[in-house]
C-alpha positions as CSV (number, residue, x, y, z in Angstrom):
1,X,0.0,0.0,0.0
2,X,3.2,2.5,0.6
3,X,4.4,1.8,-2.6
4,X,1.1,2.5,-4.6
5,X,1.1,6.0,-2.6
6,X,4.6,7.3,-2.9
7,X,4.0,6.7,-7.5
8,X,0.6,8.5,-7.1
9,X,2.9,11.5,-5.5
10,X,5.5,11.5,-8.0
11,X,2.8,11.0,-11.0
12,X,1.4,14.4,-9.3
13,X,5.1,15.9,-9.1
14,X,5.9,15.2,-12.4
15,X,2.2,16.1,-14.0
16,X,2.8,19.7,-12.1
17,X,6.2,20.0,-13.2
18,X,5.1,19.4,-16.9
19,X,2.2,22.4,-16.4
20,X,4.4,24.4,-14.8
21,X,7.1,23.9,-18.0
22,X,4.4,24.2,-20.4
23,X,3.1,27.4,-18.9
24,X,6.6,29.5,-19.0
25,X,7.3,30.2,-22.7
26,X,9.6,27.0,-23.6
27,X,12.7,27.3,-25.4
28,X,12.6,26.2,-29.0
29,X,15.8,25.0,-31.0
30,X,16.1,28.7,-32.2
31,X,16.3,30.7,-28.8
32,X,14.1,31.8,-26.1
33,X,9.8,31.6,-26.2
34,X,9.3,34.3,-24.6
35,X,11.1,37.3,-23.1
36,X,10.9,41.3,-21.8
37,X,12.3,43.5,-24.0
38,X,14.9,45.8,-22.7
39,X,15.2,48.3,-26.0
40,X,13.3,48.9,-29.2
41,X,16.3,49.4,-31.6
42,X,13.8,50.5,-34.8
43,X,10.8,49.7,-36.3
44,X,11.1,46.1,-36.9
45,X,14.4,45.0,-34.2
46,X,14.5,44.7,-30.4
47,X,16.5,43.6,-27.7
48,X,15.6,41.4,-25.3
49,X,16.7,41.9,-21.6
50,X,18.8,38.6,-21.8
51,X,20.6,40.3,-25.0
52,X,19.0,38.9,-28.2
53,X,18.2,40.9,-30.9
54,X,15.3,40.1,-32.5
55,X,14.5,41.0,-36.3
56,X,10.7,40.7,-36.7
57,X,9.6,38.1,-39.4
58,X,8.2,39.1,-43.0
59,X,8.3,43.2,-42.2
60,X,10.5,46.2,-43.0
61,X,10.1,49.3,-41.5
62,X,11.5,52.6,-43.0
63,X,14.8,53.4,-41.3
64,X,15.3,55.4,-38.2
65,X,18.6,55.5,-36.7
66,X,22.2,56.0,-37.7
67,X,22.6,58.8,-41.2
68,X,19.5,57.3,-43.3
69,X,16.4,58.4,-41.7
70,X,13.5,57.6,-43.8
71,X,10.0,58.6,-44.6
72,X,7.6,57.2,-41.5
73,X,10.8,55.5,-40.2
74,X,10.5,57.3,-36.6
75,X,6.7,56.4,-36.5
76,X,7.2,52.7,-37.4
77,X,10.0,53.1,-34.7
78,X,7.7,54.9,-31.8
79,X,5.0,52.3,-32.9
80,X,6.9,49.5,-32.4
81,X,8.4,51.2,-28.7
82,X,4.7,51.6,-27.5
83,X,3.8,47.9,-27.9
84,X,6.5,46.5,-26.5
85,X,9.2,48.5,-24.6
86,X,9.4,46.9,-21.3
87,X,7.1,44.2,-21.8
88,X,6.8,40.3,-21.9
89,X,6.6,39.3,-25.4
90,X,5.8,35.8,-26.8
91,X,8.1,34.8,-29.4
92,X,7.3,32.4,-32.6
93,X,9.6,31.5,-35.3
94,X,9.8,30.5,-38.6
95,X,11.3,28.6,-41.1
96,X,14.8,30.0,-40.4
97,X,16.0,31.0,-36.6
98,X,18.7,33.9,-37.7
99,X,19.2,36.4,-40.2
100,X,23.0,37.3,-41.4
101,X,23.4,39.3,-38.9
102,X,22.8,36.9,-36.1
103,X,19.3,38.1,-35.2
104,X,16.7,35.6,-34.1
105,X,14.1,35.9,-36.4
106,X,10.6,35.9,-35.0
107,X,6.6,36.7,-34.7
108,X,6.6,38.9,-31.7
109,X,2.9,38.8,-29.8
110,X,2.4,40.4,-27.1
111,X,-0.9,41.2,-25.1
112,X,-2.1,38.9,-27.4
113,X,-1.6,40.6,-30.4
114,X,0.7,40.2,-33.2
115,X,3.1,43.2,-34.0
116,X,4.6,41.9,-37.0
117,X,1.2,41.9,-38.2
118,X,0.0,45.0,-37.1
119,X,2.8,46.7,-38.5
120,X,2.1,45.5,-41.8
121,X,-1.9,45.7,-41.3
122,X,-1.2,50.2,-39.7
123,X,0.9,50.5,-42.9
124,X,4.1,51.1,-40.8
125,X,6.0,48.7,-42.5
126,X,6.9,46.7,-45.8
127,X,6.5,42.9,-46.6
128,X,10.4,41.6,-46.3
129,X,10.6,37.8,-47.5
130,X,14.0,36.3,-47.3
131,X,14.0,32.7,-48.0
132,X,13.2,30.6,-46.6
133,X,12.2,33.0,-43.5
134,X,8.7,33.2,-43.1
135,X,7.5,31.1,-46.2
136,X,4.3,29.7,-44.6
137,X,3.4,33.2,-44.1
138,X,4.4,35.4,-46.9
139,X,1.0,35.6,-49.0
140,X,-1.0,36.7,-45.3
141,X,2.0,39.3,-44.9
142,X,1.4,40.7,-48.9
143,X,-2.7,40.7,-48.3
144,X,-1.9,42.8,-45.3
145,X,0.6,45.2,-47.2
146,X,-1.7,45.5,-49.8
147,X,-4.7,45.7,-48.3
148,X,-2.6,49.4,-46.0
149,X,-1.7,50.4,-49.6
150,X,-5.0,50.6,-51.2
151,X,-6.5,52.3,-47.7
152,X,-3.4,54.8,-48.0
153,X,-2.7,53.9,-44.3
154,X,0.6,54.6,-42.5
155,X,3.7,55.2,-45.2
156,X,1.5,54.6,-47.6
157,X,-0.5,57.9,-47.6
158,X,2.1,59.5,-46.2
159,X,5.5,59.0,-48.0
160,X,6.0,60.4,-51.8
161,X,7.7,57.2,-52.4
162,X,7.8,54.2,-49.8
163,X,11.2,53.5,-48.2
164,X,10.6,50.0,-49.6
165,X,10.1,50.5,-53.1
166,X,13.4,51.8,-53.6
């Protein structure tokens, strides 16, 4: 009868310990699942508080540091700082885990919502498909560009020519 009792406590242990694993933003093979982000470098790059950079997936926002400021590049930039800044984000990738420049490359949620998609959605940034990055999502991410275009949202009704159509 001992016996039978100490495996139903350490079936319990273990089922919590699972929960508890599942609950916390796992790892993945590319790099953390979740994190609070410590700086918003632009429009479409942050920095997590444990020192990643992350490039968002599928987007490009207008530039706004260093000597090439573009059109709407601070607003993608400010956008981008207001959703996130300080927060715990959820992070997602894709087909490929880093760009060339060592970036982890990822869908950024947080609060439930999708910034790379909003970006692209508000018209504050520009469908950016390297392959194989972001493959199983590239014709969502050009409905969405499209879609900011036609409504002359963000750059779109703002810039004489967009940043990414250069």
């Amino acid at each position: 009868m001992h016996l039978r009792n100490g495996w139903r406590v350490l079936c319990v242990v273990l089922g919590l310990g699972l929960v508890v694993l599942c609950a916390c933003g796992s790892e993945s093979s590319c790099g953390p699942g979740a994190g609070v982000v410590s700086r918003v470098v632009d429009g479409d790059t942050l920095v997590l508080q444990s020192g990643e950079r992350v490039r968002y997936l599928l987007v490009d926002t207008p530039e706004s540091t260093g000597g090439k400021r573009e059109c709407f590049g601070a607003e993608a930039r400010d956008f981008n700082r207001s959703l996130v800044e300080g927060r715990l984000v959820r992070l997602e990738y894709g087909e490929a885990c880093t760009d060339r420049y060592g970036r982890l490359l990822a869908y950024v949620t947080v609060d439930g919502r999708e910034v790379n998609t909003l970006l692209a959605e508000n018209g504050y940034a520009c469908v950016l498909y390297v392959s194989p990055a972001g493959k199983s999502r590239r014709v969502e991410f050009e409905a969405l560009e499209s879609s900011a275009r036609r409504a002359g949202r963000g750059l779109w009704g703002q810039c004489s020519v967009a940043p990414c159509e250069r």
